[in-house]
C-alpha positions in Angstrom: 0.0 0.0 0.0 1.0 3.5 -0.8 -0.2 6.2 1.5 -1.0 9.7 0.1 -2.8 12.6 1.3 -5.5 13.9 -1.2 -3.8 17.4 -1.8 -0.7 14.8 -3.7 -3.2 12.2 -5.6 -5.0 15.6 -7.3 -1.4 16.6 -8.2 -0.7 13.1 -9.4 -3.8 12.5 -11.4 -2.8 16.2 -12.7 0.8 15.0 -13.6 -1.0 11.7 -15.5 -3.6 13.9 -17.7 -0.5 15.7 -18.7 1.5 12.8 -19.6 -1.4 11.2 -21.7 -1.2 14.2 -23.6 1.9 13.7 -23.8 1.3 10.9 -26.1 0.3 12.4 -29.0 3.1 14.8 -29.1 5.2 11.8 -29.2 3.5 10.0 -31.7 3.4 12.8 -33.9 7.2 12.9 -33.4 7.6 9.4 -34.6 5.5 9.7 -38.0 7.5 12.6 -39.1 10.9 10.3 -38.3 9.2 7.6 -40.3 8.4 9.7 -43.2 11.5 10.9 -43.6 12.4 7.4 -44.7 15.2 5.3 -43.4 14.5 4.8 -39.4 17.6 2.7 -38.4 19.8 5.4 -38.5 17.2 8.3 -37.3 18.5 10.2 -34.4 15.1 11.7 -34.0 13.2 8.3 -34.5 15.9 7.1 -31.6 14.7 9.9 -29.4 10.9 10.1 -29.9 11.0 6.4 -29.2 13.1 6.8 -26.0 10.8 9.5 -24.7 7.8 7.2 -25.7 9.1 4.7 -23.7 9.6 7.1 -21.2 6.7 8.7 -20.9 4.5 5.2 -21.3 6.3 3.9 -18.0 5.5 7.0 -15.9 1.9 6.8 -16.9 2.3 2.7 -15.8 4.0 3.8 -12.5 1.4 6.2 -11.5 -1.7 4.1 -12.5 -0.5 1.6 -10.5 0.1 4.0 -7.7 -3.4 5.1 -7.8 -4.7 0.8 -7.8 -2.7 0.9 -4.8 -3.5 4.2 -3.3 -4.7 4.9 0.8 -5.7 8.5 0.9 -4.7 9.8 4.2 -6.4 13.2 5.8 -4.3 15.8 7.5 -6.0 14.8 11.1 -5.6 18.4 12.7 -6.2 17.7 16.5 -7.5 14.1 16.0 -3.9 12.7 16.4 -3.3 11.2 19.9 -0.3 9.0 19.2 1.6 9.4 16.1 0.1 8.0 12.6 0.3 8.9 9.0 -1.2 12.3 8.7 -0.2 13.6 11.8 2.5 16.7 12.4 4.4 16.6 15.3 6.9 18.5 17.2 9.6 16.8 19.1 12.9 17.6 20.9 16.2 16.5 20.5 19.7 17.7 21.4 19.4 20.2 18.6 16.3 21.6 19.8 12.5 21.8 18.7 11.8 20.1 15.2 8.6 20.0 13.5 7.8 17.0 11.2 4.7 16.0 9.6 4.3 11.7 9.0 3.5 11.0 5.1 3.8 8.4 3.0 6.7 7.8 0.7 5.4 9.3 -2.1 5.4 12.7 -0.5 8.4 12.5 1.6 10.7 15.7 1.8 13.0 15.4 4.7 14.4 19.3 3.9 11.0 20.5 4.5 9.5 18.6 7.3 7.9 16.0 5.6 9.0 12.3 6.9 8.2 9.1 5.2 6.2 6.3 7.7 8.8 3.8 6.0 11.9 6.0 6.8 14.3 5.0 10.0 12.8 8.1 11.5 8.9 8.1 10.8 9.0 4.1 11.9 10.3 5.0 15.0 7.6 7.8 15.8 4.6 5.7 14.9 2.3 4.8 17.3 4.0 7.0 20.0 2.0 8.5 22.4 2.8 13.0 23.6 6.0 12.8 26.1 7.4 9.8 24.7 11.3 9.5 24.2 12.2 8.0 21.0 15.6 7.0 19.9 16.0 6.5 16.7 18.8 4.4 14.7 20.6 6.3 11.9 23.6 6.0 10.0 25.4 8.4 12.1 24.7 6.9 15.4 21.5 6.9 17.4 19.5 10.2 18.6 17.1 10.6 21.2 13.9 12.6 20.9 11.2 13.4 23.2 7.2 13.8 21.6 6.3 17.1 22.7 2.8 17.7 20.8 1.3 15.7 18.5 -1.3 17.3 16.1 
């Protein structure tokens, strides 16, 4: 299962109707490489064909994203231990961090957003408010204590 908040499958199904559009571009581009005769030595057949290829295994990839799809809501104050779709802010010896739990799909570390399958979104699941955590990384482990969950 892939988990996905609602806000990032409208993107997605956004990102597909682009890509099936894409399609004809494509196949436009191949016709013209074919009739301008001898294909095996096209460097624009080569390419179209390439970016066909492409393009048909993105719009594979996310249909079978969507088959596979749990939409997740953004469970402002519902959260009372720590599940996909909550934000939380926690304290370590670096001080106050704020992450929200998302699924994989969505993950962004830089800004906050923690995948449930990372090292660190694993080891804050199911945590309840004042909970220490420590979690295993490659540099070492680092504690961090649950101060709100939201």
């Amino acid at each position: 299962m892939k988990y996905i908040t609602k806000e990032k499958l409208t993107e997605l199904r956004q990102r597909l109707r682009e890509l099936k559009e894409r399609r004809k571009e494509i196949s436009g581009q191949i016709s013209e490489a074919q009739e301008r005769g001898d294909i095996t030595e096209s460097a624009e057949y080569t390419e179209a064909k390439e970016a066909q290829s492409f393009n048909e295994g993105k719009i594979k990839e996310l249909e079978q994203l969507f088959n596979e799809a749990v939409v997740i809501s953004n469970k402002k104050n519902n959260c009372h231990v720590v599940e996909i779709g909550c934000e939380i802010i926690v304290k370590n010896h670096n001080g106050k961090k704020e992450f929200s739990i998302v699924g994989s799909e969505e993950a962004d570390p830089a800004t906050g957003k923690i995948s449930n399958e990372s090292p660190l979104g694993r080891a804050f699941l199911g945590k309840k408010k004042g909970d220490e955590v420590i979690v295993h990384t490659p540099n070492g482990k680092t504690a961090y204590k649950i101060l709100n969950i939201k």
